[in-house]
C-alpha positions in Angstrom: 30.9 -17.4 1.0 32.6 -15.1 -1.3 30.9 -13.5 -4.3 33.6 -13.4 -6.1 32.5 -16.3 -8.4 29.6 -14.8 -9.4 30.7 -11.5 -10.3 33.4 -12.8 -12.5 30.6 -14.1 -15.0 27.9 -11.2 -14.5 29.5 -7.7 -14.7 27.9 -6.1 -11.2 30.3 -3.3 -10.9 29.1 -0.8 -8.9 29.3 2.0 -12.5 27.7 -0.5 -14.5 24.5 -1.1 -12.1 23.6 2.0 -11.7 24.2 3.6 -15.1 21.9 0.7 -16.3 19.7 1.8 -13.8 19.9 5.1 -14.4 18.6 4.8 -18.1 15.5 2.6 -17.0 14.6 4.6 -14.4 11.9 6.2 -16.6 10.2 3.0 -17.9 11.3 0.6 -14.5 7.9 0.7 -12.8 5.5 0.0 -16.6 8.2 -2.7 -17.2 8.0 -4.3 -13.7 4.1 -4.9 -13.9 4.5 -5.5 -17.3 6.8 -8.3 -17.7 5.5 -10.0 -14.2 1.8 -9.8 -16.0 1.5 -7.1 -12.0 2.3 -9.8 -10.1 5.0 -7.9 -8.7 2.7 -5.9 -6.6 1.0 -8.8 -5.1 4.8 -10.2 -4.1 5.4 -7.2 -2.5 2.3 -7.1 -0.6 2.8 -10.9 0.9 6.4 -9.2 1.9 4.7 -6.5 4.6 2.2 -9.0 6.0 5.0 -11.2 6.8 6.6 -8.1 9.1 5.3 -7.6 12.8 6.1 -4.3 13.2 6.4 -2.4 16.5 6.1 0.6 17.6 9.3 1.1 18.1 12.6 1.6 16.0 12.1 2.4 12.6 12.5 0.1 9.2 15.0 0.6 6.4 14.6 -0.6 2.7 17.9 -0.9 0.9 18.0 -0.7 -2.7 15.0 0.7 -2.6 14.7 1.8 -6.2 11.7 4.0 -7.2 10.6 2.4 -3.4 7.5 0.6 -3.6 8.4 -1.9 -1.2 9.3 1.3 1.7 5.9 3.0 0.7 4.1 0.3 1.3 5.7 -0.1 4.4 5.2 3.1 5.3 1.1 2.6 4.9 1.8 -0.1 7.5 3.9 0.6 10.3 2.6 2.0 13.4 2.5 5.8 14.2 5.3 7.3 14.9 7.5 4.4 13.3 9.9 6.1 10.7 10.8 4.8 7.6 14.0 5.3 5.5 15.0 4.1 1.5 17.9 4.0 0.3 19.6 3.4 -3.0 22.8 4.6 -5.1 20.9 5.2 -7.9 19.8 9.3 -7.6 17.3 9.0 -10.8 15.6 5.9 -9.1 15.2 7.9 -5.8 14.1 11.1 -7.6 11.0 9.1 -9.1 10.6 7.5 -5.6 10.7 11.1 -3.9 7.9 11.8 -6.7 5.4 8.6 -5.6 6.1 10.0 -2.2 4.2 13.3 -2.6 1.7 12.1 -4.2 -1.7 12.5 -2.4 -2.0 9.0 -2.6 1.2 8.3 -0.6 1.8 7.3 2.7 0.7 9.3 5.5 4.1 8.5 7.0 6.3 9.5 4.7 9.1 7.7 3.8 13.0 9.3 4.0 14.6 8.4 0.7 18.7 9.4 0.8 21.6 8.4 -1.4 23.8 5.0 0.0 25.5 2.6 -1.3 24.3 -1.1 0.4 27.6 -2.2 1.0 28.5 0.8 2.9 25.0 2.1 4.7 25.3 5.3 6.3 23.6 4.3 9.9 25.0 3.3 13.1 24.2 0.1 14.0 21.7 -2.0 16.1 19.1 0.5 14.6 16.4 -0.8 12.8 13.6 -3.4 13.3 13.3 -4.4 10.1 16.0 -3.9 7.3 14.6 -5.2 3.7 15.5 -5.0 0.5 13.4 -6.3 -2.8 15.1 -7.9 -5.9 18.0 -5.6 -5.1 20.5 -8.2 -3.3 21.4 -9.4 -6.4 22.8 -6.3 -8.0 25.1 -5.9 -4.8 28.3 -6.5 -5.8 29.3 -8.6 -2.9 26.1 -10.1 -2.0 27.4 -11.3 1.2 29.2 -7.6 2.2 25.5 -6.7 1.3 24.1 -8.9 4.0 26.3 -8.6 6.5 25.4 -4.8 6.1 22.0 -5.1 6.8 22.4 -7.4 9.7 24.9 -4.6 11.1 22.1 -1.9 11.4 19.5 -4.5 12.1 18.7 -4.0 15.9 18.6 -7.3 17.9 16.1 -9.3 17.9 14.9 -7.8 14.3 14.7 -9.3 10.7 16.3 -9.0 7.9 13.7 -9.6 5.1 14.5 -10.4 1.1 11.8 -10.2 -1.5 14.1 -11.9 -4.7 13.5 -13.7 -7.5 14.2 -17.3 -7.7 14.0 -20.6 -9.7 11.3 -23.1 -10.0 12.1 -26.3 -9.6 8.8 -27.9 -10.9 10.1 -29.5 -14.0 7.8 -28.6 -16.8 7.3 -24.9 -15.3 11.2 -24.9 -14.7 11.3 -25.2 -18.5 9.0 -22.9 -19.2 10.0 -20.0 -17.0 13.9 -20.5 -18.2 12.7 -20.2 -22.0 11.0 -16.6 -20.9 13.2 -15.6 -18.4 16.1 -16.1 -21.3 14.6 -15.1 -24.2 11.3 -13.7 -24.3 11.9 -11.1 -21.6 14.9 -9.6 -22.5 13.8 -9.1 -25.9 10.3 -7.3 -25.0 12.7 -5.6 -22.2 15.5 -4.1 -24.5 12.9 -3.3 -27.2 10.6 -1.5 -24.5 13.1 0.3 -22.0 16.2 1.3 -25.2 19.3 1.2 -22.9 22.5 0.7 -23.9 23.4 -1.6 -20.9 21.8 -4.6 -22.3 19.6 -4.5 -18.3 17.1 -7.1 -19.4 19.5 -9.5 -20.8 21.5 -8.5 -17.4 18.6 -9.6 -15.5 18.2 -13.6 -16.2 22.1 -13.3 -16.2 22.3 -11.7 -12.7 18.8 -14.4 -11.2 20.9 -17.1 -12.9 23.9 -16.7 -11.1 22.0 -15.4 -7.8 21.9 -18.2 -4.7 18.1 -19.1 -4.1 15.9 -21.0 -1.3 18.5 -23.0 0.9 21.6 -21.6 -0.8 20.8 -17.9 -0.2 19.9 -19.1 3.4 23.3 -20.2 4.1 24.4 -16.9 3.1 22.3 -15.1 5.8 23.2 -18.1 8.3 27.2 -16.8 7.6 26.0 -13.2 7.7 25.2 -13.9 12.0 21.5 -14.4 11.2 19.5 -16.9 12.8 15.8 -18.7 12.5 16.2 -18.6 8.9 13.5 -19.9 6.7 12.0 -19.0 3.0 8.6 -19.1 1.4 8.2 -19.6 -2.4 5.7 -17.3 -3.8 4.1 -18.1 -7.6 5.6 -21.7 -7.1 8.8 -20.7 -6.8 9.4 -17.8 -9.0 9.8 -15.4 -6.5 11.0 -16.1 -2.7 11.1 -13.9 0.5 14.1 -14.8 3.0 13.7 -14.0 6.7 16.6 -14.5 8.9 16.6 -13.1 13.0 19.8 -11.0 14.4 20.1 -12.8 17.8 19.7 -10.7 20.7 23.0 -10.8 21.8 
């Protein structure tokens, strides 16, 4: 299940993503809860109460960004539980380093380092859980990204998704294309100033991105197993589970 298709019609290069990302970084987090009215936060929150976590191995989020998905992890997970974000974009993780001294943070802090998810920096069979939240996407090779985090994923643990998707109710299908195309990018670009074009790049890069069963079969070819999916906002947003099998 090559990416290859994909890529030819939205421009993921790896310099392109994260020089976009780069010049957002600033504005990413007031655009976020803007633009998804804050239901961003609530997306993210359904994401850690679908995680068991033990009190074991520790938890990775890749493309973590400014990490609020790791933080809130990290208000979660046992004692003693570590947890790491990572992301190739420095200025994203210097704003997620910021949140993380905050006196508001996590009493666990969370260890945020430099890695490309195509190439992740652990040995494997490591983590419990190994997320990532609307960040799969902008992997180049989505499937190289998967098979990635199944790699450090210890057996028996989850790889979880958090990623936009499409409704397929018709008249709110309709409606969310119309401001997913054209509304959003316009208040985006106008709001954020970048000279990537990131929120025309971003109905580009949900349009092209697998969703529900399709992005399933993608973490079935990745070796994941007891994979399932739960729409969230009637299908604008998703979160993917799969299982790496125990042996």
């Amino acid at each position: 299940m090559s990416q290859t298709s994909d890529s030819s019609t939205v421009d993921k290069s790896g310099d392109r993503v994260r020089e976009m990302f780069r010049q957002i970084a600033p504005r990413y987090d007031r655009m976020n809860h803007l633009l998804s009215l804050n239901i961003d936060r609530y997306w993210r929150w359904r994401t850690v109460r679908k995680m068991d976590f033990q009190p074991t191995r520790p938890v990775l989020d890749v493309c973590t960004g400014t990490g609020d998905l790791a933080l809130s992890i990290a208000r979660k997970v046992p004692h003693g539980v570590r947890v790491f974000g990572s992301d190739f974009c420095n200025a994203m993780l210097r704003i997620a380093t910021d949140k993380n001294a905050e006196p508001e943070g996590p009493v666990k802090p969370v260890r945020f380092l430099e890695a490309d998810a195509q190439a992740l920096p652990f040995e494997s069979d490591r983590f419990q859980y190994v997320t990532v939240a609307f960040g799969l996407r902008n992997v180049a090779d989505t499937d190289r990204g998967l098979q990635e985090m199944t790699r450090v994923c210890a057996p028996g643990g989850h790889v979880v998704v958090l990623e936009f998707s499409k409704p397929r109710i018709p008249v709110l299908k309709q409606i969310y294309g119309f401001y997913f195309s054209h509304v959003l990018p316009r208040i985006g670009q106008w709001m954020a100033r970048n000279n990537q074009s990131a929120y025309e790049y971003l109905p580009e890069s949900v349009g092209h991105f697998p969703s529900g069963p399709d992005l399933l079969k993608h973490f079935t070819a990745a070796g994941l197993t007891d994979v399932r999916y739960t729409p969230l906002t009637l299908g604008v947003a998703s979160i993917y589970i799969g299982r790496k099998p125990d042996s």
